[in-house]
C-alpha positions as CSV (number, residue, x, y, z in Angstrom):
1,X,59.2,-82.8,-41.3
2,X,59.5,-80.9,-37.9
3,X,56.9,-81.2,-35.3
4,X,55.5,-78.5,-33.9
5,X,55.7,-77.8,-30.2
6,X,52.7,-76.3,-28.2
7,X,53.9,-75.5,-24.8
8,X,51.4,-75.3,-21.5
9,X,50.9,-71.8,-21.0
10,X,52.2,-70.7,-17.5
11,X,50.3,-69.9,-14.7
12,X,51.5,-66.6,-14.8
13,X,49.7,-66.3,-18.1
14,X,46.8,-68.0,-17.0
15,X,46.6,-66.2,-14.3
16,X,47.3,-63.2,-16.3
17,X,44.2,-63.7,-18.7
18,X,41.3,-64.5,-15.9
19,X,42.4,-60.8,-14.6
20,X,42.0,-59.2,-18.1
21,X,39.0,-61.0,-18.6
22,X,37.3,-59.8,-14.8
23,X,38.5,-56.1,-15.8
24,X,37.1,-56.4,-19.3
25,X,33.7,-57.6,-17.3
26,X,33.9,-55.1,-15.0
27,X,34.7,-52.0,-17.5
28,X,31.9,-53.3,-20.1
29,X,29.5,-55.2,-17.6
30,X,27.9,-52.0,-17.1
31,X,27.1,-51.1,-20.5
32,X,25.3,-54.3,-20.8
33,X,23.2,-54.6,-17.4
34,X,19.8,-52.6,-17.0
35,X,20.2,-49.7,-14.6
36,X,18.0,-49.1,-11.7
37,X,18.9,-45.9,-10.4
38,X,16.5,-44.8,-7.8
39,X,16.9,-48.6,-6.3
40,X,13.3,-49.1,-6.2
41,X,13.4,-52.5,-7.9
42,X,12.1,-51.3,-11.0
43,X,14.2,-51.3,-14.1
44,X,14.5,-47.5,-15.3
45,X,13.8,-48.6,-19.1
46,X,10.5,-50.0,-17.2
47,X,10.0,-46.8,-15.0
48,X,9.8,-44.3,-18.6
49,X,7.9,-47.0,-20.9
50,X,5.3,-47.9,-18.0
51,X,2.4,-50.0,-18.2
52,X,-1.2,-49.8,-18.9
53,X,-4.2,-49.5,-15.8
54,X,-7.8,-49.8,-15.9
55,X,-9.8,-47.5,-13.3
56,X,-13.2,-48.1,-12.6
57,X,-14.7,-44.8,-12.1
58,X,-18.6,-44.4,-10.6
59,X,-19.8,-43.5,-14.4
60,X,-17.4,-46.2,-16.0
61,X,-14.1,-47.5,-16.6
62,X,-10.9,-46.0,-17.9
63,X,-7.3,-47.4,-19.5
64,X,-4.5,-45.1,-19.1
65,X,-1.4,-45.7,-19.6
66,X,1.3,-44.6,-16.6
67,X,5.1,-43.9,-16.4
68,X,7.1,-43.4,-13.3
69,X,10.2,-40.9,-12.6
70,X,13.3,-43.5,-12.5
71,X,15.2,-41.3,-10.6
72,X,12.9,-41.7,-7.4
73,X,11.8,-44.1,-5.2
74,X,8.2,-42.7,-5.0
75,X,7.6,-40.5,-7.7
76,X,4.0,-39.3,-6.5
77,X,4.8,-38.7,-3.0
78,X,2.2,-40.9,-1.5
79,X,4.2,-42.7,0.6
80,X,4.1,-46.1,-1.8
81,X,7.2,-47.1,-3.7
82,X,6.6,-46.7,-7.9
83,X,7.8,-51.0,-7.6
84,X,4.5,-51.5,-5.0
85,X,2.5,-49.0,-7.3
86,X,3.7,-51.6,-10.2
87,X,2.1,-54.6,-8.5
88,X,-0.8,-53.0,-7.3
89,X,-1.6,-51.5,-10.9
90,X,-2.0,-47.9,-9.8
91,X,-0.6,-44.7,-11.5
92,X,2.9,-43.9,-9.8
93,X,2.4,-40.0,-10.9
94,X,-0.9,-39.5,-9.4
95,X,-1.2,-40.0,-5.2
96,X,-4.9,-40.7,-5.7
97,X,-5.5,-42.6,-8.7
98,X,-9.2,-43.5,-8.6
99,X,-9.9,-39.9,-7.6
100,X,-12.4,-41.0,-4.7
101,X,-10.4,-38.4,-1.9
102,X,-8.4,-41.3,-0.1
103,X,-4.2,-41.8,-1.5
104,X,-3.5,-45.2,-3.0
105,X,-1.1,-45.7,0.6
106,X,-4.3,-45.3,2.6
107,X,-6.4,-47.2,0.2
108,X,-3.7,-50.4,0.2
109,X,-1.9,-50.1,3.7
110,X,-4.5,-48.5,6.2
111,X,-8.4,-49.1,4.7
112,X,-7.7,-52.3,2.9
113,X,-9.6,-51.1,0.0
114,X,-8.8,-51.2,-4.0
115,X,-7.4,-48.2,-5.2
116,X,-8.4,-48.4,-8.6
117,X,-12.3,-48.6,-7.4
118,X,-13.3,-45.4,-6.8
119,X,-16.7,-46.7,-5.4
120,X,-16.0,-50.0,-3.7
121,X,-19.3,-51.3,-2.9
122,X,-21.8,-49.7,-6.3
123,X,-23.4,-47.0,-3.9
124,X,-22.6,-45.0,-6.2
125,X,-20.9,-42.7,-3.2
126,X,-16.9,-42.1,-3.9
127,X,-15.0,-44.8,-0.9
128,X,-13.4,-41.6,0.5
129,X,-16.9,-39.4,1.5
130,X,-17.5,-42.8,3.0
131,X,-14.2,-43.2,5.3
132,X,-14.0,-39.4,5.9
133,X,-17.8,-38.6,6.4
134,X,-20.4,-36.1,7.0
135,X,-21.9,-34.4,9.4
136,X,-26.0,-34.6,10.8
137,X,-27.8,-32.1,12.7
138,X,-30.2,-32.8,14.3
139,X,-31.9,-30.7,17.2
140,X,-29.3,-28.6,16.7
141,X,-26.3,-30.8,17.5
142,X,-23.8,-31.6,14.8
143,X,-22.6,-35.3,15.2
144,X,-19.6,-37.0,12.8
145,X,-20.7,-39.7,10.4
146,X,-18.9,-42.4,8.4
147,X,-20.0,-45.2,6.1
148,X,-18.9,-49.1,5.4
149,X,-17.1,-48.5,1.6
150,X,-18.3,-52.4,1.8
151,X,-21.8,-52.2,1.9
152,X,-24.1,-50.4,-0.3
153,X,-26.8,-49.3,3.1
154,X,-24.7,-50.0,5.8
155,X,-27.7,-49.8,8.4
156,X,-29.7,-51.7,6.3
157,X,-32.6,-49.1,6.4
158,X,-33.6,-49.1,2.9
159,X,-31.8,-46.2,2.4
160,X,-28.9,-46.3,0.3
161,X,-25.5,-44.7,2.2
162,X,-25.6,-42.3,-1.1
163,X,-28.9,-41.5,0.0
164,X,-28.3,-40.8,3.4
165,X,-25.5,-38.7,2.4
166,X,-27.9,-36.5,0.5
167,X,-30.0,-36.1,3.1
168,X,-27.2,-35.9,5.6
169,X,-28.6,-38.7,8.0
170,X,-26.9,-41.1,9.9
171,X,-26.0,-44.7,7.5
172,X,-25.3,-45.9,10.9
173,X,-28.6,-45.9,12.5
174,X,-32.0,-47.0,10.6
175,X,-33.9,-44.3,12.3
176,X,-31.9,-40.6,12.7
177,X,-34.0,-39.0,14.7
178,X,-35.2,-41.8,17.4
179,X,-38.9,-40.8,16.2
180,X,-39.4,-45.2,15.7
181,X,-39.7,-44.9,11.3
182,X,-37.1,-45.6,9.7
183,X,-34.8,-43.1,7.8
184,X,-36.3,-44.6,4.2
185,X,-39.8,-44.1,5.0
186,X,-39.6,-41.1,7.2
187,X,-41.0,-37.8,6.1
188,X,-38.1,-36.2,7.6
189,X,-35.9,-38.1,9.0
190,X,-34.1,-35.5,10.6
191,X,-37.3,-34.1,12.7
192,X,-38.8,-35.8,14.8
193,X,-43.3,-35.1,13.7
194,X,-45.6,-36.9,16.3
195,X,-48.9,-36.6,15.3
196,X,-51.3,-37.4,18.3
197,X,-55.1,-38.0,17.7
């Protein structure tokens, strides 16, 4: 009976293999890694399924379900990323997506307040009437008024900043028009009415 003889293979061939194997890898690796071709750490198999969001609006809340363009960086132009609109939960086709007048960038990066609130603090007054204002006359000077989107009367006059909106007094100061009653029980809060006996 004759034994069969199994040589070592050769460097050469070992050598050989690994650099068939490494171009197979390389050739076929592709096919088999997710793609990511805007670079904005989002798969783009993730960016056209997309994900479901929940706004809360001032009359109620809202689940829609958003997509983003894999093929840029920031698909809504707002100056946020689609990956930091992922994390935050907001809708990377829509610069605004609570609708309250203030871009989900200034809402995360410069006011600090939640984009998908579009009335932060229940005064039933949308956040960005509140950071961008009004104006009151009063004697017939105009002056530039903004609100606290944290608090619901943000001069704590009994008067709701919605409120003082309508009336287009100042939420900053509990008594507009310096007449000593406050803005909630004034009769108008914008004239000042002595009545001397």
């Amino acid at each position: 009976m004759k034994r069969l003889k199994i040589s070592t293979p050769s460097w050469v061939t070992i050598v050989l293999l690994a650099a068939f194997v490494i171009i197979l890898l390389m050739v076929f690796g592709g096919f088999f890694r997710a793609a990511d071709s805007d670079k904005d750490g989002i798969y783009d198999e993730e960016e056209t399924q997309g994900y479901d969001i929940i706004i809360h609006y001032i009359n109620g809340t809202e689940t829609i379900h958003v997509s983003s363009n894999p093929n840029k960086k920031d698909t809504d132009d707002d100056g946020l990323n689609d990956f930091v609109e992922l994390l935050n939960s907001t809708n990377p086709m829509n610069p605004d997506t609570d609708d309250d007048g203030l871009t989900d960038y200034e809402e995360i990066v410069t006011y600090g307040t939640n984009p998908l609130y579009q009335d932060q603090d229940d005064d039933k007054l949308k956040d960005g009437i509140e950071v961008n204002g009004w104006d009151v006359t009063l004697r017939g000077t105009t002056t530039h008024v903004t609100s606290n989107v944290s608090r619901y009367d943000t001069d704590f006059d009994f008067f709701t900043d919605l409120q003082e909106y309508n009336v287009r007094t100042d939420p900053n100061k509990k008594d507009t028009d310096g007449d000593n009653v406050w803005d909630s029980t004034d009769v108008d809060p914008l004239w000042n009415i002595k009545v001397t006996l």
